[in-house]
C-alpha positions in Angstrom: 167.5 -0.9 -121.5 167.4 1.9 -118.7 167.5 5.6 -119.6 170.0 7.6 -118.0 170.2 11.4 -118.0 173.2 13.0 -117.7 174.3 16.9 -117.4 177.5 18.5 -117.3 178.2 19.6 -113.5 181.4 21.9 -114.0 184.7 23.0 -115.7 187.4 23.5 -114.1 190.3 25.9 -115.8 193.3 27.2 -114.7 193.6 31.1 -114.1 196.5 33.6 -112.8 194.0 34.8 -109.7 191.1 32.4 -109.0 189.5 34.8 -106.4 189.5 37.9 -108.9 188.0 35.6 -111.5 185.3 34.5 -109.4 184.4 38.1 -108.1 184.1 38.9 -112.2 182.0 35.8 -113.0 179.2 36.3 -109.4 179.3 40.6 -110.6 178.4 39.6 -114.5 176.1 36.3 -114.0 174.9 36.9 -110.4 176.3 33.7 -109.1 177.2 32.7 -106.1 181.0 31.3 -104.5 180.2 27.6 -103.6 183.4 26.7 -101.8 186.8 27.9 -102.3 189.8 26.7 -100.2 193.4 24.7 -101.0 193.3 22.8 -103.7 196.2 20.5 -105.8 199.9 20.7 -105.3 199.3 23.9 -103.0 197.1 25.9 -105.0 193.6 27.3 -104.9 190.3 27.2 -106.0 186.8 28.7 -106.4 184.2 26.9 -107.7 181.4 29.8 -108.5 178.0 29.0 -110.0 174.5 28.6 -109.5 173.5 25.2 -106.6 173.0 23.2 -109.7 176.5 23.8 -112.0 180.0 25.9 -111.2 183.1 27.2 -112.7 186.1 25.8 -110.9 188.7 28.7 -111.5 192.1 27.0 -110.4 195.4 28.7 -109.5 198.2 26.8 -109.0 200.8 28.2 -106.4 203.8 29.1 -108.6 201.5 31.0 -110.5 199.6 30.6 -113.8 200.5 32.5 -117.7 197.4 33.9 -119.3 196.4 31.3 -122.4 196.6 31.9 -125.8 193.5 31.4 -128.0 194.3 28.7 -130.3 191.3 27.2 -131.7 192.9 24.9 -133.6 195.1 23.0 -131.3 193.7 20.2 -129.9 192.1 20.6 -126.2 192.3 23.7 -126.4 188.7 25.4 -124.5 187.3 27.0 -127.2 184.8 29.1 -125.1 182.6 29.0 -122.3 178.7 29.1 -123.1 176.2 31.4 -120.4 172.6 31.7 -120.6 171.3 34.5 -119.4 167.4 35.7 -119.0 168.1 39.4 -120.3 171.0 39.7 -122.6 171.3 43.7 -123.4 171.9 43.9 -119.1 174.4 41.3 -119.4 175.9 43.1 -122.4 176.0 46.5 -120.7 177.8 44.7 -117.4 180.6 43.5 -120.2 180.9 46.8 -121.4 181.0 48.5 -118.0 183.6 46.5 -116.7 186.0 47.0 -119.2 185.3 44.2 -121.7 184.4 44.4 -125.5 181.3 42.2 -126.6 181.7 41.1 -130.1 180.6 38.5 -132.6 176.7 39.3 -131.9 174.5 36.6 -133.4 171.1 35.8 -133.4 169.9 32.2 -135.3 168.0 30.0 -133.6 167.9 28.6 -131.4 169.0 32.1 -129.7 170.7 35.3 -129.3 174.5 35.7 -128.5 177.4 37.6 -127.8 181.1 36.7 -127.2 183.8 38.6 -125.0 187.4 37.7 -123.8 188.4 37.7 -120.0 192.0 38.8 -119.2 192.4 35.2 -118.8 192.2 34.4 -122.3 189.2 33.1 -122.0 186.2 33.4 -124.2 182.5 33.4 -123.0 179.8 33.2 -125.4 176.5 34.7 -123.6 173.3 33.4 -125.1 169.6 33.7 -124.6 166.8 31.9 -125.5 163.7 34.1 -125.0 
């Protein structure tokens, strides 16, 4: 029976300002905008990541609300995972622009923080060195 390898390529979520989200993400994780342009039922999207994987960050044209974080409703995106070379830098970037790193962790297999977007989303940042 073949082998087949799979990976995750992107996410796509839905966000009040898909260009101001995208600046935020290339700042923090030093990634790059892949394409942005129109996108469904007249709105817009940027997809923003490195050439192997991307964020889509999706704003519909009649605008979007900022999410609540309900973990326990189903299909609900719990958070987003990061990994980063050098996690105190990417910490100090959080705290600079505004945000409040919390839940710190370290078991293996790494180290980790978590921080909320004004999107109402949550990123985990991790590192494995």
């Amino acid at each position: 029976m073949p082998t087949h390898h799979a990976s995750l390529e992107h996410v796509n979520f839905t966000v009040p300002d898909a260009s101001e989200t995208a600046a935020m993400l290339c700042k923090l994780f030093g990634w790059k905008i892949r394409w942005q342009g129109p996108a469904t039922n007249g709105g817009f999207s940027v997809h923003v990541g490195s050439d192997t994987s991307y964020l889509a960050v999706y704003s519909p044209a009649e605008g979007a609300q900022v999410a609540d974080i309900n973990k326990a409703r189903s299909g609900h995106l719990n958070h987003v995972g990061i990994v980063v070379d050098d996690l105190k830098t990417v910490e100090e970037k959080v705290k600079s622009m505004g945000y409040k790193p919390y839940n710190h962790a370290d078991y293996e297999p790494g180290e980790r923080f978590y921080f909320d977007d004004e999107n109402g989303i949550e990123f985990e940042v991790v590192s494995y060195d």
